[in-house]
C-alpha positions as CSV (number, residue, x, y, z in Angstrom):
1,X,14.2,22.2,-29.6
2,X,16.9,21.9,-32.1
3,X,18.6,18.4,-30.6
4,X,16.8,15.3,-29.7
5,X,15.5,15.3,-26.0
6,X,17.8,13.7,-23.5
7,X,16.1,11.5,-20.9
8,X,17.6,10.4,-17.8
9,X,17.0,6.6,-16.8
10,X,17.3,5.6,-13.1
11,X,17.8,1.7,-12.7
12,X,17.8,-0.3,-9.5
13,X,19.4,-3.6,-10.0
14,X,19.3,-6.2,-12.9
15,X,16.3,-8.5,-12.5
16,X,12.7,-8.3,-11.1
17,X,12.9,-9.5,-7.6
18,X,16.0,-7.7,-6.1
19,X,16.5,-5.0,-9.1
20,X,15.3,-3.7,-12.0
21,X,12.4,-4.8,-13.9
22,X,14.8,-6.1,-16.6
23,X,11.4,-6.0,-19.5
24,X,10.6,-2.5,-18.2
25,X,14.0,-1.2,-18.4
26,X,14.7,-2.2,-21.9
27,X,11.2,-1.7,-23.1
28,X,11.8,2.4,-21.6
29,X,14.5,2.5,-23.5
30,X,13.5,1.0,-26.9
31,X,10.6,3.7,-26.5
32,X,13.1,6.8,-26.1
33,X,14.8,5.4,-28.9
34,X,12.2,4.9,-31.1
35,X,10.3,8.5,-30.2
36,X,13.7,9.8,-31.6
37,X,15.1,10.5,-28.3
38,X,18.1,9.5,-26.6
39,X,19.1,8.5,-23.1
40,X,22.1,8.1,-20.8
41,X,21.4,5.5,-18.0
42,X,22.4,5.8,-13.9
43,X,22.0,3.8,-10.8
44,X,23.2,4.5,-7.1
45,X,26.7,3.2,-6.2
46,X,25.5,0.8,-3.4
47,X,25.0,-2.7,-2.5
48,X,21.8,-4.5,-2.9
49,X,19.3,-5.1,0.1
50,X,20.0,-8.9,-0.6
51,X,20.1,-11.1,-3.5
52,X,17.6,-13.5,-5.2
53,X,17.5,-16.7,-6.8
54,X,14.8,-15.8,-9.6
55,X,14.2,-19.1,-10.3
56,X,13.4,-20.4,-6.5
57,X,12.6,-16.8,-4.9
58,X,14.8,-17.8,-2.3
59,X,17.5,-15.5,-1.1
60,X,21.1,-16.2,-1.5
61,X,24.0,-14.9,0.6
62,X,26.2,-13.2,-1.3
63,X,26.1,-9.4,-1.9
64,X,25.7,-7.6,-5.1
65,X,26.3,-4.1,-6.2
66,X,23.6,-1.8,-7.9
67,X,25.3,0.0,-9.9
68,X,27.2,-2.6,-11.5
69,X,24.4,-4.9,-12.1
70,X,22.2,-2.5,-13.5
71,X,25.2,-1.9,-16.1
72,X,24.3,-5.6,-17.2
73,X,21.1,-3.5,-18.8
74,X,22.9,-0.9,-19.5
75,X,25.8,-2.5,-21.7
76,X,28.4,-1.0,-19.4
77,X,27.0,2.1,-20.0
78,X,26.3,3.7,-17.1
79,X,26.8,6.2,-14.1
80,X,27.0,6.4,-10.9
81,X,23.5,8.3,-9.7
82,X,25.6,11.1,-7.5
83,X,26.7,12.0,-10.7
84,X,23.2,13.5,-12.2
85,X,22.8,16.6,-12.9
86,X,19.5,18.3,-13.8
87,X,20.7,20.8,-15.7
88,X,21.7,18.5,-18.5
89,X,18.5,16.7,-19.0
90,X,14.9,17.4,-20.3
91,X,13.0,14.2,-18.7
92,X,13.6,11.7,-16.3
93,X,11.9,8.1,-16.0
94,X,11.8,5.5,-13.7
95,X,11.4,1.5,-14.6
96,X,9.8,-0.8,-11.7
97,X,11.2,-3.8,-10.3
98,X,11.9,-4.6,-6.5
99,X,14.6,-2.7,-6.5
100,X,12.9,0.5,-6.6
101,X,11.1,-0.8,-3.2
102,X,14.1,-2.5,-2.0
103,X,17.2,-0.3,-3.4
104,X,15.4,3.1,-4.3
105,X,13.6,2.8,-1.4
106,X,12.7,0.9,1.9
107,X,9.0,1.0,0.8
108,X,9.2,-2.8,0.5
109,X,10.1,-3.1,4.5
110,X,8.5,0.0,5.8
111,X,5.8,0.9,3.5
112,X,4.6,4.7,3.9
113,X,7.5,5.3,6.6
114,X,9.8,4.2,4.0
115,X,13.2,6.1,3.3
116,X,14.1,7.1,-0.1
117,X,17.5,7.4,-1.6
118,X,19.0,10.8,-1.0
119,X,20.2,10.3,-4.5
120,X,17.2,9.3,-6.1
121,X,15.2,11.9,-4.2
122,X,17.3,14.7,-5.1
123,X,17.3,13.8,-8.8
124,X,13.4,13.8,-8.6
125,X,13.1,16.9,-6.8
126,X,15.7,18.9,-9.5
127,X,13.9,17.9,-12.0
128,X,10.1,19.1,-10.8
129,X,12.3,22.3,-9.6
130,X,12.6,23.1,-13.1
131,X,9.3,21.6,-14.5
132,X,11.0,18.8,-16.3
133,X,8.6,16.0,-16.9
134,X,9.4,12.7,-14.6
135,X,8.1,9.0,-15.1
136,X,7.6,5.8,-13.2
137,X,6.9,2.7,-14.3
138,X,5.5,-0.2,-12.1
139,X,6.2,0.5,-8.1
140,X,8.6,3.2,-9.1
141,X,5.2,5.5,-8.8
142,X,5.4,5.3,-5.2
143,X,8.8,6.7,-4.5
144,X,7.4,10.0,-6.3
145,X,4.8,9.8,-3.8
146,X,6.9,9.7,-0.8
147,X,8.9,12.5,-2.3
148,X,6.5,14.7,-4.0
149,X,3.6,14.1,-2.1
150,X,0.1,15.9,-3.7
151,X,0.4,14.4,-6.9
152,X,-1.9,12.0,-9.0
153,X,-0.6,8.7,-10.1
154,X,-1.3,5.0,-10.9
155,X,0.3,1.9,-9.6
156,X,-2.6,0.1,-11.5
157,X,-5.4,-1.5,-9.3
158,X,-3.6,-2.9,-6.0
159,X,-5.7,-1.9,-3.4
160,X,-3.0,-1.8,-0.4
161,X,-0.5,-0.1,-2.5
162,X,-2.6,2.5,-3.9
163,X,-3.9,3.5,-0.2
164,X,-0.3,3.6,0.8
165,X,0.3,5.9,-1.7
166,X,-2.5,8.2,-0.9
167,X,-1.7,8.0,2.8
168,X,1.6,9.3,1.6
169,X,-0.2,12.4,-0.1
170,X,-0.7,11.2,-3.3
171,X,-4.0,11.1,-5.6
172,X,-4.4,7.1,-6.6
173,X,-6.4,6.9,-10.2
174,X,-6.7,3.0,-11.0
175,X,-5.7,1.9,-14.6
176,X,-5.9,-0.6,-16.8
177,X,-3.1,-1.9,-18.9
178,X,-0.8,0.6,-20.9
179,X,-3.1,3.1,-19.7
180,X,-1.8,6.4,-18.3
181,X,-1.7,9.0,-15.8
182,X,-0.8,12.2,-16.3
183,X,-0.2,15.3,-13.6
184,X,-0.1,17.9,-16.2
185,X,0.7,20.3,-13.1
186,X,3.7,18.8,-11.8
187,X,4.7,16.8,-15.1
188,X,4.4,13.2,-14.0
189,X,3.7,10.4,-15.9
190,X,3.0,6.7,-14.6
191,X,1.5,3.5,-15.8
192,X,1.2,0.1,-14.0
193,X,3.3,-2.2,-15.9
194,X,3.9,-5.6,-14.1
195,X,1.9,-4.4,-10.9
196,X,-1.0,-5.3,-12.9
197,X,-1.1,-9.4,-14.7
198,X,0.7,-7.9,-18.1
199,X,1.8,-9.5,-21.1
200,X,5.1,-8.3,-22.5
201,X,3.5,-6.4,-25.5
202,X,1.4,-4.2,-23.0
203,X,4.9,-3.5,-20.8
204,X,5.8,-2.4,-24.0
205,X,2.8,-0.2,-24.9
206,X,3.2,0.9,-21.4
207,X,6.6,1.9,-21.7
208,X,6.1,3.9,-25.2
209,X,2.9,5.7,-24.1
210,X,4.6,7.0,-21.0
211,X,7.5,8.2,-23.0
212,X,5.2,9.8,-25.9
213,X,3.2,11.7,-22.8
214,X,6.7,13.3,-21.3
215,X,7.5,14.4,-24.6
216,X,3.9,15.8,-24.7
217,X,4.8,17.9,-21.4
218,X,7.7,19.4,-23.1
């Protein structure tokens, strides 16, 4: 390949609780970056499921857009997510966060009968389609689940979670931190993150040895 490889990074929010995993997201990107990379950044165009006070937990009523918090990670740099296009990318990744189970998905509310994003869905599926490599980071694993169905991942050691994901057709491998798994088959590539009791050095090893094993697929 003759120009640097050009991920595609789906956020869900801005901050842990009711978005994006704000360590993850900037973390997956430092790693692009620093594999010599590059990366344009997107998030669906729609409000929130609700909004939380990270320092109570508590909810607060106001209503937030997706899209333009997660452009507080991105620097303003950011599209909207119906504006993806397969065609123009080599890999796509996926930070964790709530949002992925709240905003992505339902998954948080409705576990395996959860609803995915159309937007988010069809992005994954375009991608695999052409046998461009796709990560997850966290929770974000088990929207590839829902969507994909027979493939082998990680959400790290959670017992519930990881027989969700398997009830939703998926292969469940436990993992330690930074640690790996990769479907060579259907070029997916996940690690546990913050579902497991990380520091912010292994989110960060995390991050770069996901990125390093997409570039492998390539």
């Amino acid at each position: 390949m003759n120009r640097p490889v050009r991920f595609a990074v789906i956020l869900s929010g801005c901050g842990v609780f009711d978005g994006a995993e704000i360590h993850e997201a900037t973390l997956t990107l430092y790693a692009i970056i620093k594999n010599n990379a590059i990366y344009d950044i997107f998030a669906p165009d729609i409000n929130q499921h609700h909004v939380i006070n990270h320092i109570t937990g508590e909810e607060i009523k106001e209503t937030r857009n997706v899209l333009i918090e997660s452009a507080r990670i991105a620097r303003g740099r950011i599209s909207p997510l119906s504006k993806f296009n397969a065609d123009n990318y080599d890999a796509l990744i996926f930070p964790g966060g709530f949002g992925v189970a709240k905003n992505l998905s339902d998954f948080a509310f409705k576990g395996t009968n959860c609803h995915i994003n159309e937007e988010a869905a069809a992005a994954i599926k375009s991608m695999v389609k052409q046998k461009k490599p796709v990560g997850a980071l966290c929770i974000s694993p088990v929207i590839l689940a829902k969507v994909l169905g027979d493939i082998e991942i990680t959400i790290g050691s959670d017992p519930a979670t990881a027989k969700a994901v398997e009830q939703m057709g998926a292969k469940h491998k436990n993992t330690i931190h930074a640690e790996t798994v990769v479907d060579k088959k259907h070029k997916i590539v996940t690690t546990p993150c913050y579902m497991l009791d990380a520091n912010i050095v292994q989110i960060a090893e995390g991050a770069e040895n996901v990125v390093k094993e997409m570039l492998n697929l390539l």
